[in-house]
N, C-alpha and C positions, 0 to 999 in steps of 0.2 A: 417872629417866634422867640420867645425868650430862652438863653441862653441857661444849660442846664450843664455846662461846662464847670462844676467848681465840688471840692470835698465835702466840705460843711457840718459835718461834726469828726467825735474823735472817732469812732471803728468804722470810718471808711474806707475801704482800700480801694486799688487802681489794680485792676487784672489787667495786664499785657498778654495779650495770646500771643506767641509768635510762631506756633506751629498747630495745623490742625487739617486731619483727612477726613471729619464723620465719625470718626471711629474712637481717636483721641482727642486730649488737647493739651497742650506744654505752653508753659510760659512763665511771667514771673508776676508776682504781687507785691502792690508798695503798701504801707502806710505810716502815719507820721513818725512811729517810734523804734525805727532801723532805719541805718544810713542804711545795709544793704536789702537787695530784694527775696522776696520768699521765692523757690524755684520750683516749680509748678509743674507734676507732671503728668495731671489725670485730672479728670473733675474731681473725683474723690479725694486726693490730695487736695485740693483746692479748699473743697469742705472741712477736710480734718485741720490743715492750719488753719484754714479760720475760726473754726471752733476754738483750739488755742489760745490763737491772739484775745478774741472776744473776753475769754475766760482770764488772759492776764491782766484786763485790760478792765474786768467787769463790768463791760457794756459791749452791747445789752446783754442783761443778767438771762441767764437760760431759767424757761418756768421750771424748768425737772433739773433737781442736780442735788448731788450730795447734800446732806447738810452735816455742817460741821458745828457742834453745841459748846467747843470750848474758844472757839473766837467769831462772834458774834459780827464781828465788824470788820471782816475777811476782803469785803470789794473794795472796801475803802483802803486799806492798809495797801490793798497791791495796787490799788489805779495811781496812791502818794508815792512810790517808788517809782513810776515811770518819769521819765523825759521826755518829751518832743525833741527827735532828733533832724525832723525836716519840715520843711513850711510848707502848704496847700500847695503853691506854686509849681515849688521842684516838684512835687508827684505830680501833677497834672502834666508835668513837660515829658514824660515816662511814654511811651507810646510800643506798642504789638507788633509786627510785621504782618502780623492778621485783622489783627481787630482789639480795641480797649475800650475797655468798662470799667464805670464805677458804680461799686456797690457799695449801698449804704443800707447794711441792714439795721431795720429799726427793732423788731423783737426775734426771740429765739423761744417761739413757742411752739408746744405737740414735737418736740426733735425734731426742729427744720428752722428754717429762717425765712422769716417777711421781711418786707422792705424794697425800694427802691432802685434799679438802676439803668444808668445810660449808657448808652455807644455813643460813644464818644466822637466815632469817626459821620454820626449821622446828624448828633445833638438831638436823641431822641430818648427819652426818659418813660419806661414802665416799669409800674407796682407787681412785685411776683409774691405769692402766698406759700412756697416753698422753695426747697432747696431744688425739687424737681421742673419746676417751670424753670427758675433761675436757668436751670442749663438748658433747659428747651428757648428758653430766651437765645439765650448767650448763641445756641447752637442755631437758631434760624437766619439773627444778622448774620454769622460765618459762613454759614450756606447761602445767604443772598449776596454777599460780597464774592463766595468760588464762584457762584452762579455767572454774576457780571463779569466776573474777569476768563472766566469760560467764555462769555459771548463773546468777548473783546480781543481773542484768540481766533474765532471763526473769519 
């Protein structure tokens, strides 16, 4: 099985779950450009800063978004102000008390996000076509991970 353990471009982030009933989910998000982590307290949170980030970051560009007609060259000018404040590495050593993922979304089209991601604790990597699968993703490893540690209880 080849290993799907790695960040690989720049708007990747590393979601740490470290708390989750079904119902919620809390934890913290890394990517390159904070030492410290985003703190994570809903899926919807999860979503709103990463639209954020994405937007400071402008990648991947959102199809639908304002347009601004007096600075034409707006992604570039804010993606030249960022620094990489951490290496692939250190995020990757970030881990959940639930469960980690990394999501690599690749476009931000129709207000949602496509793109890529893995659980980490399976090295299992799928393509999600919205922000809505994303958590039906995110939310099935979680329930198969209570699942086993339910059985493991009996």
């Amino acid at each position: 099985m080849e290993n799907q353990i790695y960040l690989g471009c720049q708007n990747g982030m590393v979601f740490c779950v470290d708390s989750y009933d079904t119902i919620s989910v809390q934890g913290r998000a890394y990517h390159l450009y904070d030492e410290d982590p985003i703190i994570i307290n809903s899926y919807k949170d999860f979503f709103l800063k990463g639209e954020q980030f994405f937007d400071e970051i402008a990648c991947p560009r959102a199809s639908f978004s304002n347009h601004d007609f007096d600075d034409k060259n707006i992604s570039t000018s804010m993606r030249e102000g960022l620094t990489k404040m951490k290496k692939d590495e250190e995020i990757l050593e970030e881990h959940g008390e639930q469960g980690t993922f990394i999501v690599r979304v690749q476009h931000r089209q129709h207000s949602s996000w496509q793109g890529r991601v893995t659980w980490v604790d399976e090295n299992k990597t799928v393509y999600f076509r919205s922000e809505l699968e994303l958590m039906k993703l995110i939310d099935g490893a979680l329930n198969e991970k209570v699942f086993e540690e339910k059985e493991d209880t009996e």
